[in-house]
C-alpha positions in Angstrom: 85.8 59.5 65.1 83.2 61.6 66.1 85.7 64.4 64.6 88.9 64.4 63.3 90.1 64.4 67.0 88.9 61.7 67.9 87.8 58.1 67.0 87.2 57.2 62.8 84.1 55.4 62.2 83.6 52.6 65.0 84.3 49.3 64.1 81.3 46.6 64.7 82.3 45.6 68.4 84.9 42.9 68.4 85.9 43.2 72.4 87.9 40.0 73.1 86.8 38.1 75.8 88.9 38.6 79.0 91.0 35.3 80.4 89.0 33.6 84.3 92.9 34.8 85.0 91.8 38.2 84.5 88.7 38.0 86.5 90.2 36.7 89.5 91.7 40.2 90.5 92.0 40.7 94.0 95.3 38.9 93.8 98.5 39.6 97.2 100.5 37.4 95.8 103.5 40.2 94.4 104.7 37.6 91.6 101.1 38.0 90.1 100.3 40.0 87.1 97.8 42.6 88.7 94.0 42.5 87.2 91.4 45.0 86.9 91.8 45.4 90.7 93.8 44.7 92.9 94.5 44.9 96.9 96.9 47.2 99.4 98.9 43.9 99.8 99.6 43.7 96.3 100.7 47.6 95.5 103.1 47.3 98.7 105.0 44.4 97.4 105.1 45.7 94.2 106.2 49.8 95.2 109.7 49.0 93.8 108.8 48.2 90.6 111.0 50.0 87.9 107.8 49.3 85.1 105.1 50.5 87.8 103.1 54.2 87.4 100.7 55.1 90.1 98.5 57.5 89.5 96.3 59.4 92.2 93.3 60.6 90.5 92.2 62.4 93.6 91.1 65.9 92.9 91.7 69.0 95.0 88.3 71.3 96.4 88.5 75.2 97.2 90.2 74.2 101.0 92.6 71.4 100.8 94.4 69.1 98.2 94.1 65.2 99.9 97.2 64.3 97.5 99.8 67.0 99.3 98.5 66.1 102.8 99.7 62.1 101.8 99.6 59.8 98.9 100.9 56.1 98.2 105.0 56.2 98.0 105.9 57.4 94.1 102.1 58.2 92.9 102.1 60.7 90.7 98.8 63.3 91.0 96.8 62.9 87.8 93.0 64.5 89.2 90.2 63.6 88.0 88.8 65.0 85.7 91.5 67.4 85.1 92.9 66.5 81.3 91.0 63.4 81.4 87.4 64.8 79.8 86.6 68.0 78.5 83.3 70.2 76.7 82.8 69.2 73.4 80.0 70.6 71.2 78.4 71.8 74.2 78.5 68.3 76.0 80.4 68.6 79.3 82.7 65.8 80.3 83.4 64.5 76.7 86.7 62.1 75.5 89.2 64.8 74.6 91.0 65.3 71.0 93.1 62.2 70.9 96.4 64.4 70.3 95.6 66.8 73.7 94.8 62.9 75.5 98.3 61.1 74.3 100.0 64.2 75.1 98.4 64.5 79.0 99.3 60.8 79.6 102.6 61.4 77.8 103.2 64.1 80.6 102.4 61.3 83.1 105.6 59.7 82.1 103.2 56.6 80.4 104.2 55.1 77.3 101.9 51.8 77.5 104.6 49.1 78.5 104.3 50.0 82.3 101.7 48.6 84.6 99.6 51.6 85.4 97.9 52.1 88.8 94.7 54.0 89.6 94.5 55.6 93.0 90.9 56.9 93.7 89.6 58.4 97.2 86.8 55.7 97.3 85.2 57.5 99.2 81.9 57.3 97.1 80.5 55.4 94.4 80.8 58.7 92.0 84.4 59.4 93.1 85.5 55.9 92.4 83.5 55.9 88.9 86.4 58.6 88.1 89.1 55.7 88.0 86.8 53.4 86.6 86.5 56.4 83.7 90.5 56.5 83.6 90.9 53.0 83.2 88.6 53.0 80.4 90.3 55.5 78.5 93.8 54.3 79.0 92.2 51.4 77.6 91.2 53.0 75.0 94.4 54.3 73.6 95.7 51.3 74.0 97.3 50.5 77.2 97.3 47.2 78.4 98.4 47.1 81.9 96.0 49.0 83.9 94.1 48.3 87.8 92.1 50.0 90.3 93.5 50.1 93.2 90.2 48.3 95.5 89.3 50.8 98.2 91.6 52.9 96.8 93.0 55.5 99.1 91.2 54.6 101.9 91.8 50.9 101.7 95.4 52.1 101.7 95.0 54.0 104.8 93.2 51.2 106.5 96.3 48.8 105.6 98.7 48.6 108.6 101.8 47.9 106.3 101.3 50.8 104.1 103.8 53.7 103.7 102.2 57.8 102.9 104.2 60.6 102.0 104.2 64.3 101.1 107.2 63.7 98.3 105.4 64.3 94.6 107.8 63.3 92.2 107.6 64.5 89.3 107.4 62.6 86.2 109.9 61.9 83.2 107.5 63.1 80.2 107.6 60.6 77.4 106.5 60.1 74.3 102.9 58.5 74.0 101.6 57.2 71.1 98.0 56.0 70.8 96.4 52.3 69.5 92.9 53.1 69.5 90.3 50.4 70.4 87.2 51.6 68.4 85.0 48.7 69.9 85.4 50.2 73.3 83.3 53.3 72.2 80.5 54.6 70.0 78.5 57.5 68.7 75.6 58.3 68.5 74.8 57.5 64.8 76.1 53.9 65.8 73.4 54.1 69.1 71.3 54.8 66.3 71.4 52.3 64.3 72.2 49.8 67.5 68.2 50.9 68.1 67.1 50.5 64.6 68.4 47.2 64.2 67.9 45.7 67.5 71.6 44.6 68.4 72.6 45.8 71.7 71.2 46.6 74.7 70.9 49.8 75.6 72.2 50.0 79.5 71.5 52.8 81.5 73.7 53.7 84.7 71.9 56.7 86.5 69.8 56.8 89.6 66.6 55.5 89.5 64.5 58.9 89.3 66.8 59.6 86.0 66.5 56.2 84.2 62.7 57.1 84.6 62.7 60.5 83.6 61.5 62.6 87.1 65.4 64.2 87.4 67.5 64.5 84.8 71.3 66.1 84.7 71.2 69.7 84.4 73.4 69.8 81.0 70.2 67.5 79.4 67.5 69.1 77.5 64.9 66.1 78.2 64.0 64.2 80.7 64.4 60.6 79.6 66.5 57.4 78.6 67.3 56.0 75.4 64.3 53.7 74.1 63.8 50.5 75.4 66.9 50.3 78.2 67.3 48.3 80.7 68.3 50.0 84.2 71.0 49.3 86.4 72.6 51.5 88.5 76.4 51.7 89.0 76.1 52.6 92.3 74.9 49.2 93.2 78.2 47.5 92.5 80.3 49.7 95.2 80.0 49.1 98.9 80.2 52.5 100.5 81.1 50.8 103.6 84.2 49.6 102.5 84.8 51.5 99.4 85.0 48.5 97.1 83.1 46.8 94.6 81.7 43.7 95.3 82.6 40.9 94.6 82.4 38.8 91.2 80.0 36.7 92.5 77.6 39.0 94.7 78.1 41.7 91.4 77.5 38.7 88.7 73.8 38.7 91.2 72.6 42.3 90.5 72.9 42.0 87.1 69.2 42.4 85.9 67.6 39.2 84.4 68.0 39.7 80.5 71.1 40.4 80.2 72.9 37.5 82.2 74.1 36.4 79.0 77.9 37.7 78.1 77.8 37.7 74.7 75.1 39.9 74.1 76.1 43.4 72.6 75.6 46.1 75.3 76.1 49.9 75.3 76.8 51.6 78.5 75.6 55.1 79.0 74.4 57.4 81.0 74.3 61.4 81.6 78.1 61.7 80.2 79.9 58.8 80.2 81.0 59.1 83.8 78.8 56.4 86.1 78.7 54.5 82.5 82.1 53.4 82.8 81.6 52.2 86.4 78.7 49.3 84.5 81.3 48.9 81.6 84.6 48.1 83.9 82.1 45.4 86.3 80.6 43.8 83.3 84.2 43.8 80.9 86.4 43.5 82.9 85.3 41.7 85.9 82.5 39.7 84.9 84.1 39.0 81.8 81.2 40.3 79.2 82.8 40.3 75.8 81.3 43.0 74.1 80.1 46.1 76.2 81.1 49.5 74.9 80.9 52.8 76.0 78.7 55.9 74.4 80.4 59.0 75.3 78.1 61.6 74.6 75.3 59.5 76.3 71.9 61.4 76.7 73.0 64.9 77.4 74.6 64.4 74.0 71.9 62.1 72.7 69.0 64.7 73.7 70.8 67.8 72.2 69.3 66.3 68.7 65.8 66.7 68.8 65.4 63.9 65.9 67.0 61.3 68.6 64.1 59.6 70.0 64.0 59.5 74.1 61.6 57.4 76.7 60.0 58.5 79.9 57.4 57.7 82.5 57.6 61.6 83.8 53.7 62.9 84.1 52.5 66.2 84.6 52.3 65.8 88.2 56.3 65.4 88.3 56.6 69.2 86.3 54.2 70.4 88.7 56.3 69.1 91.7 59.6 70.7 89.8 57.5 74.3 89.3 56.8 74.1 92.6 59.7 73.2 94.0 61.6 76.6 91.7 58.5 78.3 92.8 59.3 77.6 97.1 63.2 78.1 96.4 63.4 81.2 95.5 
């Protein structure tokens, strides 16, 4: 755990490697076991199912809430990030204590033998990186039966056989009981000794201008990435036309050249953990990578130790461009 509350010491990462079944997971076909994702065709043959929980991780703003004005027959609203993350030692959007996490998905009526739905807007590649983020924890915990709805809400809307109500039904709370999966996360004294020793690489989701240390999030004390990482941004995977992500084969083609291989050791990370799972649930789960965990604290948590080494091509020009810019703002 990184406390008591959360994970004991991580095990060295043992990810079992996922089935081509599992891969191929834009099934219609309603007699198939969902994958990782799966399409409006599928969900509306299956909306019946006694052993199905949708949830509709949509979150409400100041002016409307998209889940009251419709939502997928029987989805049950579970916003993002809502009890999903939390501040923990002064790093926003952290794993909560495992008790207050097996108690919210208890609440949502999940006790790990259903087949568990995720419902985002899709409306952006951030936005969708919330389900990705909820499938990874469910994973986490130990649930087994868990896909992304592809488009999400907006693939829904787009499919001329769907059904959308106003009815929230409200869920039978259960008892949930969590199965941890320590090789799906780390800490940062295992990124630490990951770095020492050379084992993993060290994969960084953010934007460009982040990965090279010119922006950084505005809960992050440095500018910077973890030594020697390899970029890849997680918004490259999602088509913002369609609200998707791509397919196996046009993802499998982004992938930088170094790490091609899937059975090399990689850490996902990025500001929090947020656009990290997005490059964890591609390479995992669709391309089939068999060891690719997640580092929760990532570098807002990784910079807050001044003894944790960070990288950066940032100059002096680029902090006289950000004084400037604070100067002309205010």
């Amino acid at each position: 755990m990184l406390a008591p509350h959360l994970l004991s010491r991580r095990l060295k990462t043992i990810a079992p490697a996922l089935a081509a079944a599992v891969m191929l997971s834009f099934a219609t076909d309603a007699s198939a076991a969902p994958g990782p994702l799966v399409e409006a065709e599928w969900l509306q043959a299956n909306l019946e199912r006694d052993d199905l929980v949708i949830l509709d991780t949509r979150a409400a703003s100041d002016d409307t809430n998209p889940y009251t004005e419709g939502h997928v027959p029987g989805a049950i609203h579970a916003p993002y990030p809502g009890g999903w993350r939390t501040t923990r030692d002064g790093v926003p959007g952290q794993l909560p204590p495992i008790n207050e996490l097996e108690a919210h998905i208890g609440e949502l009526g999940i006790s790990g033998e259903e087949t568990v739905v995720i419902v985002p807007a899709a409306q952006s590649a951030s936005e969708f990186g919330g389900a990705t983020r909820v499938y990874w924890t469910l994973k986490l915990v130990g649930v087994d039966n868990v896909t992304i709805l592809n488009g999400g809400y907006r693939a829904w809307n787009g499919f001329a056989a769907a059904e959308v109500t106003t009815n929230a039904p409200e869920p039978e709370p259960i008892r949930f009981t969590a199965e941890l999966r320590p090789e799906l996360l780390v800490d940062s004294d295992e990124v630490r000794q990951r770095l020492d020793d050379g084992s993993s690489v060290m994969l960084d989701g953010r934007p460009a201008a982040q990965f090279a240390g010119r922006e950084k999030h505005p809960a992050a004390r440095l500018f910077g990435r973890l030594p020697g990482s390899t970029h890849l941004d997680q918004a490259d995977f999602f088509d913002p036309d369609t609200g998707r992500l791509l397919p196996q084969e046009a993802a499998a083609q982004i992938v930088p050249e170094g790490i091609t291989d899937p059975d090399l050791e990689i850490v996902s990370y990025c500001n929090t953990g947020h656009w990290a799972s997005v490059n964890w649930f591609v390479l995992s789960e669709i391309l089939g990578y068999k060891s690719v965990t997640l580092y929760d604290d990532s570098m807002v948590g990784w910079a807050e130790d001044p003894e944790n080494p960070v990288e950066s091509d940032r100059t002096r020009l680029d902090d006289l461009r950000d004084w400037w810019h604070s100067v002309t703002a205010g």
